[in-house]
N, CA, C and O atoms as a DFTB+ gen file, in Angstrom:
392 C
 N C O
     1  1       2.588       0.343     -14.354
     2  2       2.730      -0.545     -13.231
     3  2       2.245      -1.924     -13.641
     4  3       1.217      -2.023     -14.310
     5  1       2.749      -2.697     -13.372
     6  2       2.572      -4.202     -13.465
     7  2       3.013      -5.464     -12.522
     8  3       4.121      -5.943     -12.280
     9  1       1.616      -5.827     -12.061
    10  2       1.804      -7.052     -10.689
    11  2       2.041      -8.142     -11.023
    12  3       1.379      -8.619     -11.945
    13  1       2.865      -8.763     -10.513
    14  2       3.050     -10.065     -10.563
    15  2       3.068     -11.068      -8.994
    16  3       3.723     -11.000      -7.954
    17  1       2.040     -11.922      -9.478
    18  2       2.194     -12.872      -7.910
    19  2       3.338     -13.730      -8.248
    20  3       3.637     -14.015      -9.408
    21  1       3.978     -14.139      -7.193
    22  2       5.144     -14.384      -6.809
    23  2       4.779     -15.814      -5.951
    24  3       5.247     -16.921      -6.218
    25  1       3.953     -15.545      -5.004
    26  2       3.703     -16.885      -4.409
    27  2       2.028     -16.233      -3.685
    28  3       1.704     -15.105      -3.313
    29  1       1.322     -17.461      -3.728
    30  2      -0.050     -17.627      -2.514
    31  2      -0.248     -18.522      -2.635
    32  3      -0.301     -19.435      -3.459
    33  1      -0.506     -18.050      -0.885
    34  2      -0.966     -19.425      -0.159
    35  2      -2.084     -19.026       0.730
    36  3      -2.761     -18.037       0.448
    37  1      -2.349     -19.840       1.941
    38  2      -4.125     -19.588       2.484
    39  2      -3.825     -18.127       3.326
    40  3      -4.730     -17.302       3.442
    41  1      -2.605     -17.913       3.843
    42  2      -2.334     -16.720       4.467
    43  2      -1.095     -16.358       3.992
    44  3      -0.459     -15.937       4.959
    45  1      -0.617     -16.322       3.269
    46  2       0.383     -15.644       2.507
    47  2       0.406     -15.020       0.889
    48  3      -0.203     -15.609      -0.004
    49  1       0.933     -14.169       0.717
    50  2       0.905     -13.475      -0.485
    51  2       2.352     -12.632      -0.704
    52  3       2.722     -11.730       0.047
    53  1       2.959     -13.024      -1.674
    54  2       4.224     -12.242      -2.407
    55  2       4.128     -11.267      -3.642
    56  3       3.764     -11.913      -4.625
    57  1       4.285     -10.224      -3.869
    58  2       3.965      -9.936      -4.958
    59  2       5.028      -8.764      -5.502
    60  3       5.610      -7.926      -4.814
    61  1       5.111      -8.982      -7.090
    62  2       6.261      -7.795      -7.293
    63  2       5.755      -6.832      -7.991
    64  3       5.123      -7.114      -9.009
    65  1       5.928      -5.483      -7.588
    66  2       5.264      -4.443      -8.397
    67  2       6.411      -3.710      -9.295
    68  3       7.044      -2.739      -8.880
    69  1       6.607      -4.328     -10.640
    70  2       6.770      -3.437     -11.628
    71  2       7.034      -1.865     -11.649
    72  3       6.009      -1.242     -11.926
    73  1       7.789      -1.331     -11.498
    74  2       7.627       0.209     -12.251
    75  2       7.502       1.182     -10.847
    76  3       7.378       2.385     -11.073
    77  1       7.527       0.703      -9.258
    78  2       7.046       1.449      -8.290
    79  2       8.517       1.204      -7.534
    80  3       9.368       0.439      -7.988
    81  1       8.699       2.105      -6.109
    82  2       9.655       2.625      -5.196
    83  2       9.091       2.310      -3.875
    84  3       8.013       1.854      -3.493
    85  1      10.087       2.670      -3.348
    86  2      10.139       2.822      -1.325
    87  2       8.881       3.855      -1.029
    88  3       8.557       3.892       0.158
    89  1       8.169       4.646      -1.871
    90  2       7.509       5.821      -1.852
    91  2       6.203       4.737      -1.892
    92  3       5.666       4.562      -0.798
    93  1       5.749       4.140      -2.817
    94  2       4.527       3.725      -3.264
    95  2       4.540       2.220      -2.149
    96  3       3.510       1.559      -2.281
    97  1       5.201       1.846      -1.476
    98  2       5.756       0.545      -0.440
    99  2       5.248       0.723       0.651
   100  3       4.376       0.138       1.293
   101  1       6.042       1.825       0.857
   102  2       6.308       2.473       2.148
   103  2       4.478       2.455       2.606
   104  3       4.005       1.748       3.496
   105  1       3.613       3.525       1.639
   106  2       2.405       3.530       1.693
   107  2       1.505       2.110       2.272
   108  3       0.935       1.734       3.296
   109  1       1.707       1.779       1.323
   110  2       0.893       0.325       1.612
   111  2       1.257      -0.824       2.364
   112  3       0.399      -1.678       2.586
   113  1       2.608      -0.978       2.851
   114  2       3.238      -1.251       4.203
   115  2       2.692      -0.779       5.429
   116  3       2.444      -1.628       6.285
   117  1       2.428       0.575       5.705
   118  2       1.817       1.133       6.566
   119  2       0.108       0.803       6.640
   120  3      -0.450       0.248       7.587
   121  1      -0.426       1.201       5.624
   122  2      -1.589       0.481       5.405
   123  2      -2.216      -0.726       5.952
   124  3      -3.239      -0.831       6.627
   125  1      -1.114      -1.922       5.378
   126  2      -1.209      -3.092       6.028
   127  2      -1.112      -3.445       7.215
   128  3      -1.853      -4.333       7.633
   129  1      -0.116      -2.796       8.094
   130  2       0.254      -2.506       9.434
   131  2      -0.945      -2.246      10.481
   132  3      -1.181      -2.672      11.612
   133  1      -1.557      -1.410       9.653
   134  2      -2.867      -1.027      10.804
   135  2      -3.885      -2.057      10.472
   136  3      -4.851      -2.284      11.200
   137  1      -3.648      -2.671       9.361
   138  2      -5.208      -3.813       9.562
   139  2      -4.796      -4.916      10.929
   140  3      -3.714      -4.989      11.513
   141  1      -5.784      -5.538      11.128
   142  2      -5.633      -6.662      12.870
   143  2      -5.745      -7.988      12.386
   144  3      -5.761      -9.034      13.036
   145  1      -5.837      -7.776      10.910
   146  2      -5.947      -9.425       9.951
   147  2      -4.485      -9.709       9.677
   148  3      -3.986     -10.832       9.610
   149  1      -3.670      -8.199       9.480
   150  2      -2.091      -8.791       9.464
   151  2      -0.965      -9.335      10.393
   152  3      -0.588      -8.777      11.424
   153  1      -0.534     -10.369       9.941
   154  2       0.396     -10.912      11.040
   155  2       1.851     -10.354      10.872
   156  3       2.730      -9.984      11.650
   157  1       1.726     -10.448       9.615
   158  2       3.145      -9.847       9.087
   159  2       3.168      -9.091       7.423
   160  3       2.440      -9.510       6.524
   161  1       4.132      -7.935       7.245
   162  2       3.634      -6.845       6.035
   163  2       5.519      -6.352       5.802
   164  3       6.350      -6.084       6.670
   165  1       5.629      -6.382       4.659
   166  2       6.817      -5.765       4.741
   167  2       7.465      -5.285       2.861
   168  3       6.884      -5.904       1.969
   169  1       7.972      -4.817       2.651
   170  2       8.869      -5.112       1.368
   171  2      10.227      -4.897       1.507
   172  3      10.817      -4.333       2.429
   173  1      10.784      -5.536       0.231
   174  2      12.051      -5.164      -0.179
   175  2      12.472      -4.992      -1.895
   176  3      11.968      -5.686      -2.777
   177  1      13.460      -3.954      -2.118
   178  2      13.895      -4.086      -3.148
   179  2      14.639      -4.508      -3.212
   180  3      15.497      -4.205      -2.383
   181  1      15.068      -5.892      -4.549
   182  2      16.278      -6.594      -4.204
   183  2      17.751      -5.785      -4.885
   184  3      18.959      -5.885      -4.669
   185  1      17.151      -5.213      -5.522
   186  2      18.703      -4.405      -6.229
   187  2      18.331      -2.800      -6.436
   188  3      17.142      -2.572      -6.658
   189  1      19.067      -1.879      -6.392
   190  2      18.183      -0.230      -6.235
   191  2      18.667       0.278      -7.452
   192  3      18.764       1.490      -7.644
   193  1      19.045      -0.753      -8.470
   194  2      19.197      -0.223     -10.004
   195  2      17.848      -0.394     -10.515
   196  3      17.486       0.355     -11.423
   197  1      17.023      -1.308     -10.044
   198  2      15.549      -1.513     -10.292
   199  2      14.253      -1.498     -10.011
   200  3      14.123      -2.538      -9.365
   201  1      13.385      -1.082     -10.065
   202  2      12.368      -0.598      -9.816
   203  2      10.936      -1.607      -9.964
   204  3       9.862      -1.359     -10.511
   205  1      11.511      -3.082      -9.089
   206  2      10.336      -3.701      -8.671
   207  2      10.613      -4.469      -7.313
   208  3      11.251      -5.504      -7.121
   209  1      10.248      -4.022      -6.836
   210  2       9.907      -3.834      -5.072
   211  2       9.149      -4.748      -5.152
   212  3       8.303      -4.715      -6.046
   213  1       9.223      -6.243      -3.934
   214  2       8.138      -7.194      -3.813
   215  2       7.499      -7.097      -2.008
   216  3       8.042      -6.942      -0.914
   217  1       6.399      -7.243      -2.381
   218  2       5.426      -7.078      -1.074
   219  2       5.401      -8.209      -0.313
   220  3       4.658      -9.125      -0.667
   221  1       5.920      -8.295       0.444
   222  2       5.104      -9.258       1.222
   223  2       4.082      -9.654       2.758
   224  3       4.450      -9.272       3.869
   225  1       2.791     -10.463       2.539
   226  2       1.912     -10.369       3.349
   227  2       1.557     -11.545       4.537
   228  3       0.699     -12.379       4.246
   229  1       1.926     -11.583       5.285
   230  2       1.412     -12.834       6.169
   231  2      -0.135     -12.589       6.785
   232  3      -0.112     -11.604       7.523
   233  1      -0.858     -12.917       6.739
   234  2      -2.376     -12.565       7.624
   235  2      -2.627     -13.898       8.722
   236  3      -2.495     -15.086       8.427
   237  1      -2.871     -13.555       9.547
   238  2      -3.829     -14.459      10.628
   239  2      -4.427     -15.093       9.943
   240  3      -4.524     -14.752       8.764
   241  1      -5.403     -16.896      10.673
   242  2      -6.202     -17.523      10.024
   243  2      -7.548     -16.963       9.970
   244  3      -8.181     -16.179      10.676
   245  1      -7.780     -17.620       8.902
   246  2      -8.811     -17.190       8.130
   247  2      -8.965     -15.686       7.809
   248  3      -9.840     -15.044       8.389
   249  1      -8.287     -15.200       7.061
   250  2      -7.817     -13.762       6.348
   251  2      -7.142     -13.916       5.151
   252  3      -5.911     -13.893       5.143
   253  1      -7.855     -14.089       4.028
   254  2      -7.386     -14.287       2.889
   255  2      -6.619     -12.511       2.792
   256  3      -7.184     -11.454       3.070
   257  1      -4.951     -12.757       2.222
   258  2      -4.439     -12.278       1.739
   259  2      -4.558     -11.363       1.167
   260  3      -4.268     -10.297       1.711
   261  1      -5.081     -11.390      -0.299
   262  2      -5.494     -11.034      -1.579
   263  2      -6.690     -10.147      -0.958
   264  3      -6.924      -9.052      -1.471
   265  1      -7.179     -10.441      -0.251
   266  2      -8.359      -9.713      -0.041
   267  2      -7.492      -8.451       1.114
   268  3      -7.257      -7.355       0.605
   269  1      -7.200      -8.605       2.139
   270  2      -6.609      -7.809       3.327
   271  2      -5.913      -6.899       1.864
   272  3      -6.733      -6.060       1.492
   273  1      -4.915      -6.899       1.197
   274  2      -4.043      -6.523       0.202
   275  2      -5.273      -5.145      -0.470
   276  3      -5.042      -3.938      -0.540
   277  1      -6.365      -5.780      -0.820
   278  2      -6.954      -5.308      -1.769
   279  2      -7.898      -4.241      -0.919
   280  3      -8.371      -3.325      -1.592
   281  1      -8.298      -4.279       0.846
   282  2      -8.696      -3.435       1.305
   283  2      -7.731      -2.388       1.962
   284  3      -8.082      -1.295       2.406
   285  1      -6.270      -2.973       1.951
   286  2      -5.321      -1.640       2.008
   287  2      -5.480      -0.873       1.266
   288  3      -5.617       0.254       1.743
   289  1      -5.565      -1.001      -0.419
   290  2      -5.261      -0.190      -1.283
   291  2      -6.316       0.257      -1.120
   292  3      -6.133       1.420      -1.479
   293  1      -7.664       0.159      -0.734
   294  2      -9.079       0.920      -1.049
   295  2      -8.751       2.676       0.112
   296  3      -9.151       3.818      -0.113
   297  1      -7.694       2.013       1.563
   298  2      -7.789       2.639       2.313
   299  2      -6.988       4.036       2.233
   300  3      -7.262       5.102       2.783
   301  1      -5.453       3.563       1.012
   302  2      -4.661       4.586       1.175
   303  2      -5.799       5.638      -0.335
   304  3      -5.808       6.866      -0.252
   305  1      -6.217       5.275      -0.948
   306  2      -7.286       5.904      -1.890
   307  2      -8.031       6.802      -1.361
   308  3      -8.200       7.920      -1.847
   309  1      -8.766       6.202       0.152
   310  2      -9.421       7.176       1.024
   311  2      -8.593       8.299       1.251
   312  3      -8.834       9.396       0.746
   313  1      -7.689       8.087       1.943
   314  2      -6.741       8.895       2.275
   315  2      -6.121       9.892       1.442
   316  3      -6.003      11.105       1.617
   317  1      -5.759       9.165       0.527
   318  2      -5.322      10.535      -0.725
   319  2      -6.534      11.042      -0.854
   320  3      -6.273      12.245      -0.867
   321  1      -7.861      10.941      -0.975
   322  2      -8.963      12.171      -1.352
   323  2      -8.857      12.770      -0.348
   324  3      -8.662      13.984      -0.420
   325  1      -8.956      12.087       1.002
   326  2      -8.894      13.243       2.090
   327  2      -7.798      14.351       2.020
   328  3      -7.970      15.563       1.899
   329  1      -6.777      13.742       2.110
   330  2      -5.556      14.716       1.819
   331  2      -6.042      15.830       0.718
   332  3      -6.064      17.037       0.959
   333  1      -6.444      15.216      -0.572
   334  2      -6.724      15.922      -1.488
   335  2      -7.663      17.206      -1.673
   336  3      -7.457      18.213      -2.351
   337  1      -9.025      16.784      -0.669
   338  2     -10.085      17.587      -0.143
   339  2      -9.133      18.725       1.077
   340  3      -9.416      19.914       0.936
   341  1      -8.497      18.527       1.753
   342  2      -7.974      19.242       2.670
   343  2      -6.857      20.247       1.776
   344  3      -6.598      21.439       1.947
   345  1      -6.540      19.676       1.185
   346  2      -5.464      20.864       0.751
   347  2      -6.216      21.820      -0.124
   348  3      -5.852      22.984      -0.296
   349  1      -7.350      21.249      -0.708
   350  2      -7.583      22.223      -1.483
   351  2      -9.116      23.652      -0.937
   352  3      -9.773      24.564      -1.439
   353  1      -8.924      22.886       0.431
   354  2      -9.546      23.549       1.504
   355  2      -8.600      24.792       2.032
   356  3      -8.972      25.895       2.431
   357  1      -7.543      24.382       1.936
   358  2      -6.618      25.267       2.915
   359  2      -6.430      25.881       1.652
   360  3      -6.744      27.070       1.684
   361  1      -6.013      25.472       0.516
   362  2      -5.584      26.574      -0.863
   363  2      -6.600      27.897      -1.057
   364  3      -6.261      29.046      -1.339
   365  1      -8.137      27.307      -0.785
   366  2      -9.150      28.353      -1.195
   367  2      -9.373      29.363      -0.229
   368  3      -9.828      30.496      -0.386
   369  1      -8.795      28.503       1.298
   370  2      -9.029      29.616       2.635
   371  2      -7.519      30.405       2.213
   372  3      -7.542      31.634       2.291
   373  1      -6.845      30.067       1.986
   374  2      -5.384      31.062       1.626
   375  2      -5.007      32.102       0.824
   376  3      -4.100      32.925       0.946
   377  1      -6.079      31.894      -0.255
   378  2      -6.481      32.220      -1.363
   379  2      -7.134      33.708      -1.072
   380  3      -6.699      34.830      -1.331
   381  1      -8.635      33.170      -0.281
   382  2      -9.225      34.730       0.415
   383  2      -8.783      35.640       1.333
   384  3      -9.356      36.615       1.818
   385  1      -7.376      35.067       1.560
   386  2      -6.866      36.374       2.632
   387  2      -5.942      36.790       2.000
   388  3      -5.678      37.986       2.124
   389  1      -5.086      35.915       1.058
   390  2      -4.423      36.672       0.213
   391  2      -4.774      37.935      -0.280
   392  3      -4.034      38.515      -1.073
């Protein structure tokens, strides 16, 4: 994977991610969605022969970008351990009744 900024500004941020899909987007689109610092969150891929999808972030004033961006990703991280802790909760309870 490899980022590239694209454009920033005091509340804006563009960025293209290298090597990722609608799958890894989709995630952190949603992410962004639930923070109250975002004004606006979205991506697109410009051609679907290729596989760099650009992000883009609008935030309310005084909400640096880069930062809102960087506590999405901390959040979907949470989330995959949780997920991760839960399944392997349900594997070991499945496991003993097996």
């Amino acid at each position: 994977m490899k980022i590239v900024i694209l454009n920033k500004t005091k509340n804006e941020l563009k960025v293209r991610i290298d090597g990722e899909g609608h799958t890894f987007c989709n995630v952190v689109q949603k992410a962004l969605l639930k923070d109250k610092r975002v004004e606006l969150a979205g991506y697109d891929i410009p051609h679907p022969l290729t596989s760099s999808p650009i992000i883009y972030l609008r935030t309310k004033e005084r909400s640096n970008p880069v930062k809102t961006l960087r506590d999405a990703t901390r959040d979907v991280l949470k989330d995959t351990d949780a997920f991760k802790a839960a399944l392997k909760k349900a594997l070991k309870e499945w496991k003993s009744t097996a």
